[in-house]
N, C-alpha and C positions, 0 to 999 in steps of 0.2 A: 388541458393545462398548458400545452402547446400553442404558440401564435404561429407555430407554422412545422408541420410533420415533413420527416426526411427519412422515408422508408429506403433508403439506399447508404444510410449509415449503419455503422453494425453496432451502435450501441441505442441511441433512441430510436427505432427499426433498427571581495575581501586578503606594503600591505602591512605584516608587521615588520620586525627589527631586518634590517638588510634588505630594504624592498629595492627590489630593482627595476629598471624602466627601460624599456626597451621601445625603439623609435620615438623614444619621448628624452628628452634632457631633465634630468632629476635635478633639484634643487639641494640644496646645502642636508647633508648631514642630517636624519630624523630628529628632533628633540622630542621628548615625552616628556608628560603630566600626568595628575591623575586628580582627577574629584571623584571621591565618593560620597554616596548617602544609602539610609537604610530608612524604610516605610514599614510600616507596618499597619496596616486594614487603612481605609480611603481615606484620600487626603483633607484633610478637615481648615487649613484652612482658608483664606477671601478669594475665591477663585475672582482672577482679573476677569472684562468682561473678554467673552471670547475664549479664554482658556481651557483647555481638552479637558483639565482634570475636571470642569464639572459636567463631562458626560457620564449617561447613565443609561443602562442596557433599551435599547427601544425593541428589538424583533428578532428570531431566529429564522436562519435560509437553513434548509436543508435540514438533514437530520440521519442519523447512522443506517445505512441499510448494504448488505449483504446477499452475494448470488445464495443460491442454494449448498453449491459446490464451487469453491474456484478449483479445481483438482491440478495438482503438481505432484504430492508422490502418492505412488501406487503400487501395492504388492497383492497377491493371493495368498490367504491363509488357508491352509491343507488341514487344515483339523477341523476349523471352524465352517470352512467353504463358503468363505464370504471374502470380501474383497474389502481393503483395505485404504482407505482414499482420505489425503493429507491436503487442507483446506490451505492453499498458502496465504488466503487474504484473512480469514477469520483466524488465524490460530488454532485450527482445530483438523481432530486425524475422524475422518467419519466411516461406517461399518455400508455396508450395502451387501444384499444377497447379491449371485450371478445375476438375477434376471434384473438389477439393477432399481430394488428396493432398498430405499430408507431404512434401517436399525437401531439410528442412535449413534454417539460418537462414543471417542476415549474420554474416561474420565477422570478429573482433574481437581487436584487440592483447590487452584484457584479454579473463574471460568473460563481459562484460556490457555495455551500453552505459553511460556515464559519467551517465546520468540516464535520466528518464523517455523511451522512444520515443512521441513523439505524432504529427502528420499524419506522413505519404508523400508522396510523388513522384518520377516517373520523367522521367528527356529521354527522347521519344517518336525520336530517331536513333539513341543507343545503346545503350538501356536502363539507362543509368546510375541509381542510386536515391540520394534525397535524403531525409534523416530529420531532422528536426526535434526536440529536444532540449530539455526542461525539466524540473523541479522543481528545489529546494531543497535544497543540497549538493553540485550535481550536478561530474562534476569532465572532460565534453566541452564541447566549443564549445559554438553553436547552432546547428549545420545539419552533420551529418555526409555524405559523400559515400560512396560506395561501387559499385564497377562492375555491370557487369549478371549478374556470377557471384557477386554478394554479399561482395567480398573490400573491404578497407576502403583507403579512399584516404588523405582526411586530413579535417578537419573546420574550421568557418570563423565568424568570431566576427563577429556582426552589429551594427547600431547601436542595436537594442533587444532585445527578447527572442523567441522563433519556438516557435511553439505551434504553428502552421499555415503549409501552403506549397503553392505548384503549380510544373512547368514547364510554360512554353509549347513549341509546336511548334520555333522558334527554339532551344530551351535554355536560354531565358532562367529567370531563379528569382526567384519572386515569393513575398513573404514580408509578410504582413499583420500591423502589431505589435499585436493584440489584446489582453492584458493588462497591459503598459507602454505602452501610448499609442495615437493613433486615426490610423495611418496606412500608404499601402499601399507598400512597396518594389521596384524592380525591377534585378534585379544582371545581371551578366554572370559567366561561373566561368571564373578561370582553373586549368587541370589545370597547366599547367608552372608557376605562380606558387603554386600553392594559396590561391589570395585570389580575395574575389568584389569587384567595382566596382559603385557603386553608378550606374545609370543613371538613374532616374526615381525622386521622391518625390511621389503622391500624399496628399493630405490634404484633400481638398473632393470635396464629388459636386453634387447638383443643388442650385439658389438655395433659401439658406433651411436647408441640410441641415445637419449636425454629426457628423460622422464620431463613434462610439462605440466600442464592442466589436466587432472584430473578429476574423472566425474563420473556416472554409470557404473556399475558392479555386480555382478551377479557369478553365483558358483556352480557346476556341474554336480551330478550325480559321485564320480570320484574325488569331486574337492579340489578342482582344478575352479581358479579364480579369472574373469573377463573382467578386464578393466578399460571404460574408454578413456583415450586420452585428447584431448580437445587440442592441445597445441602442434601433435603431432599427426591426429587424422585419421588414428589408429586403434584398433583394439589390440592392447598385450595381454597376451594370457600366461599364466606362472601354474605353475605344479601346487599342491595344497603346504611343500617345502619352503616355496620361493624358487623355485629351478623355473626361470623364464624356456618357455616353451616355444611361441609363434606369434605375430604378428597380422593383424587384419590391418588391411589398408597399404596408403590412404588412398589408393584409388577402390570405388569412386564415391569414394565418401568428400561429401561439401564440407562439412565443420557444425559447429555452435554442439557439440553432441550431449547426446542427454543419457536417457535409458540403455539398457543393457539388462537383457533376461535372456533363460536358457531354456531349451523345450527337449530333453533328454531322449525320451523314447520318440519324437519325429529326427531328434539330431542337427536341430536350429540354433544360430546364436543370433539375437535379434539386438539393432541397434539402433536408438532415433538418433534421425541426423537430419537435423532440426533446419539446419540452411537450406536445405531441400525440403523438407517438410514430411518427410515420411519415415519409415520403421524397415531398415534394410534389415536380410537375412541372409546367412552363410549358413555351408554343412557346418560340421567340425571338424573338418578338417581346414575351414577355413577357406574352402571355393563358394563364390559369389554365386546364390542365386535367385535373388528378385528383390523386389521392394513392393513394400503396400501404403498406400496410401501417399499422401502428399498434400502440398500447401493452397487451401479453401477455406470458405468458410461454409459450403453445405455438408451433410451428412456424409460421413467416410473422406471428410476431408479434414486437417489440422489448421488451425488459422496461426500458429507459428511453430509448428512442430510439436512433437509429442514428448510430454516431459518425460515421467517415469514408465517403465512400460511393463506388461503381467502377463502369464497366460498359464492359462487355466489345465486341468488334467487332461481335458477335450480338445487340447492343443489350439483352443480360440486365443485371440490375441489383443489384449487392451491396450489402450494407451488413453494416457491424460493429457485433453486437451486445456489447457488453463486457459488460454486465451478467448474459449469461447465456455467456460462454466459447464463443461459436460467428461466424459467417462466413453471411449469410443470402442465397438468393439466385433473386430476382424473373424471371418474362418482363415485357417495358413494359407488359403490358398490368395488370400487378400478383397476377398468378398465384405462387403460391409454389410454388417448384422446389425446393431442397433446402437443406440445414444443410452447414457440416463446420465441424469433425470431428463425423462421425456415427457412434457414437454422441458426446456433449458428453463431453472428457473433464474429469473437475472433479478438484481437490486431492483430496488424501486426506483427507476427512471430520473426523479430527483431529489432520491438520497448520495450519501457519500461513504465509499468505503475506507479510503484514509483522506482527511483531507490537508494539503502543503499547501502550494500559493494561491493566489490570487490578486485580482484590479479590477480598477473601477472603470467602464467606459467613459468617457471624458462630454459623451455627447448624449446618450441616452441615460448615463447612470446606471445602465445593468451592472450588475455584480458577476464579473466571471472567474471561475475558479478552475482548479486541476484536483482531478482525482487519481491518486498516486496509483492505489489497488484496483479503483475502476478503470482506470486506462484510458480515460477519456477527461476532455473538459465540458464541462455546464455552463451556461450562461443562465444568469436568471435576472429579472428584473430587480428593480429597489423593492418592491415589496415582496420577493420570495417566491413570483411563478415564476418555472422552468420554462422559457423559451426558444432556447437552440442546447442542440450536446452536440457533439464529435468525437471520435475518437474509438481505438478499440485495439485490443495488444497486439502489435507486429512491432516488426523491426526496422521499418523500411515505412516513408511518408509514402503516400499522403495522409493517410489514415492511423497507419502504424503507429503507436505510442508504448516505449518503455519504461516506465514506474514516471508520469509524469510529477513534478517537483516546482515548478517556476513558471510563471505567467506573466507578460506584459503587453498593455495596450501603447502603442505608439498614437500617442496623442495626434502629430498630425494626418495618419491616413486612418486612424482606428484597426489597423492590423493587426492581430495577436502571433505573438512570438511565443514560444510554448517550449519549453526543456524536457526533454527524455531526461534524467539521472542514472541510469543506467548502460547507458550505451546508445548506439542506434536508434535510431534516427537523428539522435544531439541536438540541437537548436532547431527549430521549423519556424520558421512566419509562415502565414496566411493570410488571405485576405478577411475581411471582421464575422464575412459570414462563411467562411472556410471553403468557399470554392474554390480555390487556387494557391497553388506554395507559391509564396514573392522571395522566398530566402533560405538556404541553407549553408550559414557559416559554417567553415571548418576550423572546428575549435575540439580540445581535448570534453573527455566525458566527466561528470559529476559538478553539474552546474546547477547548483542549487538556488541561485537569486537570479531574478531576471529584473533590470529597471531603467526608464526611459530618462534622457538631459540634455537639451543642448540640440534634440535630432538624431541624437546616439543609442545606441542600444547597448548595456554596461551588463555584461556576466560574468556572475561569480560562481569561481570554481573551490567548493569545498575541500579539494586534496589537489594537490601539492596545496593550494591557495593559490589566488589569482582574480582580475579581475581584467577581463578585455574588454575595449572599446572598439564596436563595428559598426559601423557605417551600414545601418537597415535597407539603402538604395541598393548596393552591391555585394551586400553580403563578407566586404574585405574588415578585416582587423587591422584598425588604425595604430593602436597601442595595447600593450601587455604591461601589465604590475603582475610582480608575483615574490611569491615571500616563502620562508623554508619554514615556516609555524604551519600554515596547514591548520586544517579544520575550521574553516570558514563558514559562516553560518547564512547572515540574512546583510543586505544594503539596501540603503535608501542615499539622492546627492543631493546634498543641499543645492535648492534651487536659487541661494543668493551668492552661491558663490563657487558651487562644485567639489567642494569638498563634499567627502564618501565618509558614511556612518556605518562602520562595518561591525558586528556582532561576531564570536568566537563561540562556535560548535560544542567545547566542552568545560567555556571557563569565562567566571561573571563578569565580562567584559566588553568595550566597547569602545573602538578607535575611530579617531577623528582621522583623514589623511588628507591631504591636498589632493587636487587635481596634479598634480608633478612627481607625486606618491612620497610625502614626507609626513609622519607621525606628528601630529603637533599636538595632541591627547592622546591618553588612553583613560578612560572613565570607569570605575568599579561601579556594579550593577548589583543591585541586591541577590539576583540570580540568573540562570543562563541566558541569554537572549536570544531570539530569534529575527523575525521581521521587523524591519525600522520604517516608520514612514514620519513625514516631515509637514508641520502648519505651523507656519508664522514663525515663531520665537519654540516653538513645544517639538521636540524629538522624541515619538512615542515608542517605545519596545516591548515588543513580546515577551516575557518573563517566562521561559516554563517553568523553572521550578520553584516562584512562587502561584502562579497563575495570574496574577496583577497585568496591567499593562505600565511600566516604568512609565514616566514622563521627568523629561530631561532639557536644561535649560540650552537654547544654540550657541547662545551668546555665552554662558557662565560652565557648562559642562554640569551644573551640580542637576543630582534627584529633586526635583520635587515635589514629585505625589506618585501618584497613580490611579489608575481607572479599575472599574471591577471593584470584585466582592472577593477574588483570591480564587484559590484549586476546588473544584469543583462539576457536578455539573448541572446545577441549579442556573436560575434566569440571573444573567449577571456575573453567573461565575464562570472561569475559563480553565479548561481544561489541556495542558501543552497548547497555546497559541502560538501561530507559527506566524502565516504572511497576514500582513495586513494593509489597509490602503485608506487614506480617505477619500472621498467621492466628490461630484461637483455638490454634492447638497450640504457639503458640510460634514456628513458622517462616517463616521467611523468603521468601517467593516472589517472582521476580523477573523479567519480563520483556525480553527480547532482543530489538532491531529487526534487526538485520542477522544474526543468528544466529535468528532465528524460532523460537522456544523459548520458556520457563518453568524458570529454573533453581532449583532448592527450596535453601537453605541451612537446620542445624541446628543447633539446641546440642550441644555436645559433640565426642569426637574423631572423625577419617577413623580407618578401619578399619586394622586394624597390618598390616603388611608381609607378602605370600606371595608366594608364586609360581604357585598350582594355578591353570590355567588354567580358563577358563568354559566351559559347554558351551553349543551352540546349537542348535534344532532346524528344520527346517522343515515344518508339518503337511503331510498329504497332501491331496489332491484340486485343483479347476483351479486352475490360476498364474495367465491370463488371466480378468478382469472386463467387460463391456463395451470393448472393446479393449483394456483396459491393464494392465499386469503390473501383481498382487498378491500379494505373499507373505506370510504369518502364519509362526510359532511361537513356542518357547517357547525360553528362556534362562535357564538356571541358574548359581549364586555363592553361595558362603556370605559372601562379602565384599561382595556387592549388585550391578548389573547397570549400568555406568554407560551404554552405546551398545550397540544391535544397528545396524550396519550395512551395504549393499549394493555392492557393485560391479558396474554393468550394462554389456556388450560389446553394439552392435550387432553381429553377427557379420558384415554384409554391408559395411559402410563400415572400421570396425575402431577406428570412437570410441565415448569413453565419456561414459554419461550422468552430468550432475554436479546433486545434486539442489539446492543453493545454486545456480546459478546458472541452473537450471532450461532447461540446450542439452546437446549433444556435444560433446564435446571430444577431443581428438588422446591427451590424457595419461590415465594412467591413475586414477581417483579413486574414492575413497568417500565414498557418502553416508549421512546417521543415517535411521531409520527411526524410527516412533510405540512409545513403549517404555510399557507402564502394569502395574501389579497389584505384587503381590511382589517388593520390589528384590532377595529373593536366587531366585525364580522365578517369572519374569517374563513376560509377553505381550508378542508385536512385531507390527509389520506394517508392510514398505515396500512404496509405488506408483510406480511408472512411469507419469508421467501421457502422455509423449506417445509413442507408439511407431507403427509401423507394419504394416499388413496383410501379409502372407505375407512375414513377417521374421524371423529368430529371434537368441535373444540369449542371450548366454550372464553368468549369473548367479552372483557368488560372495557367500556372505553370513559375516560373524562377529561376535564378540559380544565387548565390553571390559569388565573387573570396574574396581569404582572406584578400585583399584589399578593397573590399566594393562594387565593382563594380558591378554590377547588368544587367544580359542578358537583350536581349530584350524579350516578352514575350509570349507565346505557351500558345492558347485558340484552348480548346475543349469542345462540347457539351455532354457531357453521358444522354444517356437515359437508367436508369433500368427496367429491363423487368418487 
């Protein structure tokens, strides 16, 4: 499905009110406007010739798929003696024995957890687990509870935010508020109140000190609490009081730190310290001695350091490598024992785990994208085959990518410009086929738009808000806007005059600015908007929260219609649409966050009315890849091939795999599989990224025309060896 393998890759092998201008001379004082409109289902009516609004869904790129394990938090359950492993790209907290088998995950009112899963922890009495709860959206508490069979209790809203947590021997739940503030919590849980009480607030360590960032947590046998602290380099340790005790660090601890576990009977306090890439150890008394492991990507190596970190009664030593989809795991003496899941099982090569921006090559028409949780970007042709990836989680180019967000083709060299959101690395150019960085602005982090004008490269920065203009030759920043509203979302600049179409993060709107940074609009949007992109007279946007695509007059500011079929995730409909772009052929390409896709729109009609169903095929030879179900064939339509999709049975539990939400489930579901070539004969291929050893499963696949028709249907039995 490759036009050309790269075994040495590690993944395939916005201002408002008070804007100010800095190196630029602002014009007069912003004025605002405002037009609004409200649509409701497609625009009905004389679409002029050439008009977006009468495009209509032509094809799907990509389609959701999921590692096995992204592993980020990780605890040992002492009752159950199983390990405990926090999916941070699915949403989900999964079980595994020591020897690093599959069990099945935590289970869940919905199929997901309501945000990001980040640290664990268990109460060492009952095996009760405790999941910790962030991002942006998210719609759980902050500390989910859950028994020691993984079934869901309730969940419990703290005084700040909880990234990170431990219990103590007690039960007690200590909860470090690390990215809203510099202090350490200690509660009590009630099960029959479902409320936790807050016992203890630390906020001070040793004379002189200032609590910063904190993060990693773990308790001793006497109920003395290890907390790292990321700003200061240090592990503080307090009494089970709050009587700060002693200090680790900072030498020779690098930073970024993460994990923090205790190993009582050897008398370890182990710490990842993730800029170095490895899992330092102290006695407890707090003398330095050794480190295991460090920054690779082969076995016994971290490819950005170890997140959460565990160790077992046998005094062996885990850590969670996220970066590379596996579970690593040490003797103290820092001997490397083994991986799981072994073999790694990674997405399906070109599927997407979240997916944000994207562009169109201006010279071939690939469609290239960023994959936020995949950490890499895709390139794929107009018709949907995967032809180049790069990318893979570090901190540090060339390879490096953290949560990538924003993607731009510099029309005249075809360089791609690529956004970490997160941090490190920040802005990268490359050259188009990534063999070489041409640029690394130095510009602040959370740049969520990337877009090309004039020769210039224009990013928008999400928080404060901002939008710099760099100069792609040298990498220097010409001019800064920047504005105290904040929460900046998606830009597209008009290409007749330079004025920026900037969309707002949390509210149905959308500002016109000049090139000189003066508001001359502000437009009410029927709902949030995302991505802007710009043809002729038509300003199309991303609707998430109706799923539409707005379209918007240049010249008039008013709604006029929109694209799409609305929230969904049928052929046509969109699901949170974020970036999008049109291509030199005229179409529309659009990206899906929560439907992980690329939905193509086109000029002219959807195909007329039939009923002849589609046919599906599935090639012959192995179903099983390195453990995990693969199937290919072919699909044929003279009306075009909108979904091939799968329906997988565990045959030994009797749930099914759901590939959105990437667990098992009790009901019965189907998922889309990677569809590319020929919309009316067509190439497919669904993975099963997590399955199990001497398990078999029973497989039903069919195929949908873009009429809705539905083949008849191809059952296979797989059995993994």
């Amino acid at each position: 499905m490759s036009r050309r393998s790269a075994p040495a890759r590690s993944v395939l092998a916005l201002l408002l009110t008070a804007l100010t201008a800095f190196a630029v001379a602002a014009g007069a004082g912003p004025a605002t406007g405002s037009a609004s409109g409200s649509v409701s289902g497609s625009f009905s009516g004389e679409a002029r010739a050439g008009s977006v609004t009468s495009y209509v869904a032509e094809r799907i790129i990509g389609a959701p798929s999921f590692p096995g394990v992204a592993a980020w938090g990780l605890a040992y359950n002492p009752v159950s003696d199983e390990l405990i492993v926090g999916d941070y790209v699915s949403r989900q907290v999964r079980r595994y024995t020591r020897g690093g088998i599959y069990l099945g995950d935590l289970r869940n009112a919905g199929k997901t957890i309501g945000g990001v899963a980040s640290a664990l922890g268990v109460d060492p009495r009952d095996g009760a687990i405790y999941v910790a709860v962030t991002g942006e959206g998210r719609s759980s508490l902050d500390v989910r509870k859950y028994d020691k069979e993984g079934n869901f209790l309730f969940d419990l809203d703290m005084p700040g935010a909880a990234t990170w947590l431990t219990v103590d021997h007690d039960g007690n739940l200590w909860v470090p508020e690390g990215f809203s503030g510099s202090v350490v919590r200690k509660f009590t849980v009630d099960d029959a109140t479902k409320s936790a009480q807050l016992q203890l607030l630390i906020d001070k360590a040793g004379p002189g000190t200032t609590l910063k960032v904190l993060t990693g947590a773990a308790a001793d046998a006497a109920g003395n609490i290890y907390v790292a602290d990321v700003g200061n380099k240090v592990i503080h340790s307090w009494t089970s009081t709050g009587e700060w005790r002693f200090d680790i660090g900072p030498d020779p601890i690098r930073g970024d730190l993460r994990g923090v576990a205790i190993d009582d009977e050897l008398g370890r306090i182990y710490l990842s310290d993730a800029v170095y890439g490895g899992i330092r150890y102290w006695d407890m008394d707090g003398n330095y001695q050794g480190v295991i492991s460090g920054l690779g990507l082969q076995d016994g190596e971290f490819t950005d350091g170890a997140r959460q970190i565990a160790v077992t009664p046998d005094h062996h030593v885990y850590g969670a490598d996220y970066g590379s989809f596996r579970v690593q795991e040490f003797l103290p003496d820092g001997t490397f024992v083994k991986v799981f899941p072994d073999p790694v099982m990674r997405p399906d090569p070109a599927g997407i785990s979240q997916a944000r921006g994207l562009d169109v090559d201006p010279v071939t028409g690939d469609v290239v994208t960023v994959d936020a949780f995949g950490q890499r970007v895709n390139r794929y042709s107009a018709q949907g085959e995967l032809v180049d990836q790069y990318g893979r989680r570090g901190s540090s180019p060339p390879e490096g990518m953290n949560y990538p967000k924003a993607l731009a083709v510099d029309p005249a060299t075809r360089d791609l410009w690529v956004s970490s959101f997160e941090g490190p690395p920040g802005v990268v150019g490359y050259t188009f086929d990534f063999s070489s960085v041409v640029g690394r602005p130095d510009i602040p982090r959370w740049v969520g738009d990337l877009e090309f004008f004039g020769g210039k490269l224009y990013a928008l920065e999400r928080r404060p808000g901002a939008v710099r203009v760099i100069d792609p030759k040298n990498s220097k920043v010409e001019r800064t806007w920047l504005t105290s509203v904040g929460l900046l979302h998606g830009l597209a600049v008009d290409p007749n005059n330079g004025n920026m179409w900037i969309t707002h993060d949390s509210k149905p709107v959308m500002y016109v600015v000049t090139p000189a940074g003066r508001i001359i609009r502000t437009i009410t949007l029927p709902g949030v908007g995302w991505g802007v992109a710009i043809k002729g007279d038509e300003v199309v946007v991303a609707d998430t929260t109706t799923g539409y695509l707005d379209v918007v007059s240049r010249t008039t500011y008013a709604v006029k219609g929109n694209i799409g079929k609305g929230n969904g995730f049928g052929f046509g409909q969109l699901k949170t649409p974020s970036g999008l772009q049109f291509g030199p052929d005229g179409k529309l390409y659009v990206m899906e966050q929560v439907s992980s896709r690329v939905t193509v729109f086109a000029p002219g009609a959807a195909p007329a009315a039939e009923t002849v169903k589609p046919v599906v095929k599935i090639d012959a030879g192995p179903m099983v890849t390195g453990g995990q179900i693969v199937l290919t064939g072919k699909a044929t339509d003279a009306s075009g091939i909108a979904f091939v999709e799968a329906r997988v049975k565990d045959l030994a539990t009797g749930r099914f795999y759901d590939g959105k939400a990437a667990t098992y489930l009790a009901t019965s579901t189907w998922s889309p599989g990677v569809v590319w070539g020929d919309l009316k004969a067509a190439s497919w291929r669904y993975t099963v990224p997590a399955t199990l050893p001497s398990r078999s499963y029973a497989v039903t696949i069919r195929a949908t025309d873009r009429r809705g028709n539905i083949s008849l249907l191809l059952n296979r039995t797989v059995a993994v060896p």
